[in-house]
N, C-alpha and C positions, 0 to 999 in steps of 0.2 A: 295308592299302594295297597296291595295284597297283605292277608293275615301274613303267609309266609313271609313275605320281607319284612313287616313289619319285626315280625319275630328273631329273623337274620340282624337284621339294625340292633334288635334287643342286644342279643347275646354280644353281638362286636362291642356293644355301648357296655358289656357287664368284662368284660375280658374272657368270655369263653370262647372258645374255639367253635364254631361253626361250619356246617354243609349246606347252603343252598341248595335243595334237589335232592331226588334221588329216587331209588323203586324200594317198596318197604312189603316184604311176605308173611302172612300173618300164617300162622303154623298153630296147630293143637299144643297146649301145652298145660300144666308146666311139663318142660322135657327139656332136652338138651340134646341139639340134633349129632347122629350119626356123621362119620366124616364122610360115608356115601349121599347123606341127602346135603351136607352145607357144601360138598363140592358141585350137588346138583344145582344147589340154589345160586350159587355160582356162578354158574353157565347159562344162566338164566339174566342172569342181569342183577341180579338183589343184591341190594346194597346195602339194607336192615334185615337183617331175622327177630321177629318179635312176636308175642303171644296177644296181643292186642290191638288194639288201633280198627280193625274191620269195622267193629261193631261198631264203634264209638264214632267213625265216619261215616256210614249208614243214617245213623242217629243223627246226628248233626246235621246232612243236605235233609233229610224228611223234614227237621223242626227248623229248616232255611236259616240255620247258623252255620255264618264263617268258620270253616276249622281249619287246620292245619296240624299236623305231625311234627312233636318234636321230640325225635328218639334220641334218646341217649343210651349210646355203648355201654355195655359190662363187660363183653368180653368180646375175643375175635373169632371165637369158634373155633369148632378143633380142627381147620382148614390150615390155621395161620403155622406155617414152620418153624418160626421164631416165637413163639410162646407156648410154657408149657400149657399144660391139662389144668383149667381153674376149678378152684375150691365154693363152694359155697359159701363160705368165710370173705373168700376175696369179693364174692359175686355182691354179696349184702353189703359190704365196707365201698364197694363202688356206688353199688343204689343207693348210699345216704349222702355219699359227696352230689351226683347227680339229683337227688332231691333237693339238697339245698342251690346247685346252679340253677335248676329248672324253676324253683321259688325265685330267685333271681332275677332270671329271664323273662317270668308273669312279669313281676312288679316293676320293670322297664320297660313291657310291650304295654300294660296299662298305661305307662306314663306316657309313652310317644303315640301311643294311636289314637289315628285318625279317624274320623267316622268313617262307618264302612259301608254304609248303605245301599251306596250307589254300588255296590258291588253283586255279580251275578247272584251270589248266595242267596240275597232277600227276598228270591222269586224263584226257586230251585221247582217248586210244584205248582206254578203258573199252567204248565202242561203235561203235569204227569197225573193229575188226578181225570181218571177216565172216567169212574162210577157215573150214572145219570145223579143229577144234583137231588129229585126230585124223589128218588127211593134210599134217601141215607136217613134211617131212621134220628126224630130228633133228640133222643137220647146221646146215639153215638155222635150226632153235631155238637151235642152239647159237651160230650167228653171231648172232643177233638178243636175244638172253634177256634183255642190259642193258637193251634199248627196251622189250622187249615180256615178259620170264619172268615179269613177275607177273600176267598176262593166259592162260598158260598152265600155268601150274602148281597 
């Protein structure tokens, strides 16, 4: 079983509401998109607007840990017809309840997960390190050897 399911199982097992799936656009922020770009984003297929997550999945396949995204709403964007213009007041009193499910959600994906090993994750730079092995000075192996010593030695 994948982090993401594992994580999907999480939340059913805590009574949160969950998505399986989705496209998530990470956007400059902080900001609060225009209704001409979250109509764009839209039409696009995105199904999260969020100021994060790039980086922190970047990070993640390089040090060959399992990630997975679990966004949690604060608002529906000023797209949605049926909801007004949200506050900052609302925006923060949502991120606290969301903190506490998403604390939730860990501490029942720690409980039920399985080892992940076998999963493609653990070998994500098996073939992406091109560098010749032989002009990495051994300094920077030395800073680098947790991500990458078993790819050079």
């Amino acid at each position: 079983m994948d982090l993401a399911h594992v994580l999907h199982q999480a939340a059913a097992n805590t009574g949160i509401h969950a998505q399986l799936g989705g496209t998530y656009l990470c956007m400059e922020g902080p900001a609060f998109s225009t209704k001409a770009e979250s109509n764009l984003y839209r039409s696009w297929g995105m199904d999260v607007i969020g100021m994060t997550n790039l980086q922190e999945a970047k990070l993640a396949r390089e040090a060959e840990m399992c990630y997975s995204t679990v966004a949690m709403v604060t608002d529906y964007d000023c797209w949605h017809p049926d909801h007004d213009h949200v506050t900052v007041q609302q925006i923060i009193a949502t991120l606290v309840q969301n903190a506490e499910n998403a604390a939730k959600v860990v501490a029942e994906a720690v409980r039920i997960m399985p080892s992940m090993k076998s999963c493609k994750c653990c070998s994500a730079l098996a073939h992406a390190i091109l560098s010749d092995k032989k002009t990495v000075p051994p300094a920077t192996l030395e800073k680098l050897r947790l991500i990458v010593g078993k790819y050079f030695d």
